[in-house]
C-alpha positions as CSV (number, residue, x, y, z in Angstrom):
1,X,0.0,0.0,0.0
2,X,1.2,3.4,-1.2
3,X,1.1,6.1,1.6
4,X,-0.6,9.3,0.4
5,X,-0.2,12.7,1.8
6,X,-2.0,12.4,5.0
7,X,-0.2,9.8,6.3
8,X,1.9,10.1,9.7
9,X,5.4,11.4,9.0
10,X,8.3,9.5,10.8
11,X,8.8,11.6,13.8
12,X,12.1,11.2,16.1
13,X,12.9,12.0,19.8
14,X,16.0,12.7,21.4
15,X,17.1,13.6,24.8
16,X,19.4,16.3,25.0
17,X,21.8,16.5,28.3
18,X,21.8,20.5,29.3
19,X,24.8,21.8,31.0
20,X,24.0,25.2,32.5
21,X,20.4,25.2,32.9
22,X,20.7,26.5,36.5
23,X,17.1,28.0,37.1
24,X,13.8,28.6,35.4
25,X,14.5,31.5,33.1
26,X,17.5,29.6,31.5
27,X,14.7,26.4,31.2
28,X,12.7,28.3,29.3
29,X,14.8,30.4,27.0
30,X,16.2,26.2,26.1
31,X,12.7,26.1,25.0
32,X,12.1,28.9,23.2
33,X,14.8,28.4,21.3
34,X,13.7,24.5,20.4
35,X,10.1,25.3,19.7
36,X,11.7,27.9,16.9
37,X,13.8,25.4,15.1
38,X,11.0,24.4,11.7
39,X,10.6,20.7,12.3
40,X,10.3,20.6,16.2
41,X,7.1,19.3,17.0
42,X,7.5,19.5,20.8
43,X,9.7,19.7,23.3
44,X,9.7,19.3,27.4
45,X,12.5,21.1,29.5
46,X,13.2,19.7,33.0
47,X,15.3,21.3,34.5
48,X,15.6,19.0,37.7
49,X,16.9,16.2,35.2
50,X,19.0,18.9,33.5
51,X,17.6,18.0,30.3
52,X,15.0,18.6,27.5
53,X,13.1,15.9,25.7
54,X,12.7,16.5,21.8
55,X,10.5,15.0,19.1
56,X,10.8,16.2,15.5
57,X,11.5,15.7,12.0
58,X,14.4,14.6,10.9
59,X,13.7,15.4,7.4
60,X,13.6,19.2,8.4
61,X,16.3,19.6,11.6
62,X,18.9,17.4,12.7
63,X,20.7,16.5,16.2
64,X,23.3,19.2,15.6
65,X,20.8,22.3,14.9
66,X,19.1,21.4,18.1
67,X,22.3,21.3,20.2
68,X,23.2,24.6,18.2
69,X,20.2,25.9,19.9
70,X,20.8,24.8,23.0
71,X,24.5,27.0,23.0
72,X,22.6,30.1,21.7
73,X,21.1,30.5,25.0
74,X,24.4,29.6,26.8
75,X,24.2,26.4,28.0
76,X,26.0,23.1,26.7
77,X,23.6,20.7,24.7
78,X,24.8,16.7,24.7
79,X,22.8,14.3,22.5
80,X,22.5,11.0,25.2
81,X,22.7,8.1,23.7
């Protein structure tokens, strides 16, 4: 069977290890600056964990862009494997 347009694209999800993210502000700048990357369909911060949670496209962003992201805001972004 041939999968038209409406069909569910592949979606991936990573968990980034934040270095930095050392109160709430900082947490949600990380955020902000994930939700803005086209392809990111969601994303969940937490802070306790020191890490963000992140499901997207990987037709339209890849693991590097999101870590880029990460080091706008001034933290250190680590893809856990």
């Amino acid at each position: 069977m041939i999968a038209g347009p409406t069909a569910a694209k592949a979606m991936r999800a990573v968990v980034i290890a934040i270095s930095g993210m050392n109160n709430a502000a900082v947490a949600r700048s990380v955020r902000s600056a994930l939700e803005l990357i086209r392809g990111v369909q969601d994303v969940e911060v937490r802070p306790q964990s020191a890490e963000a949670h992140v499901r997207f496209d990987p037709e339209l962003v890849d693991d590097w862009q999101l870590c880029r992201a990460v080091q706008a805001v001034g933290c250190r972004g680590e893809l856990r494997t």
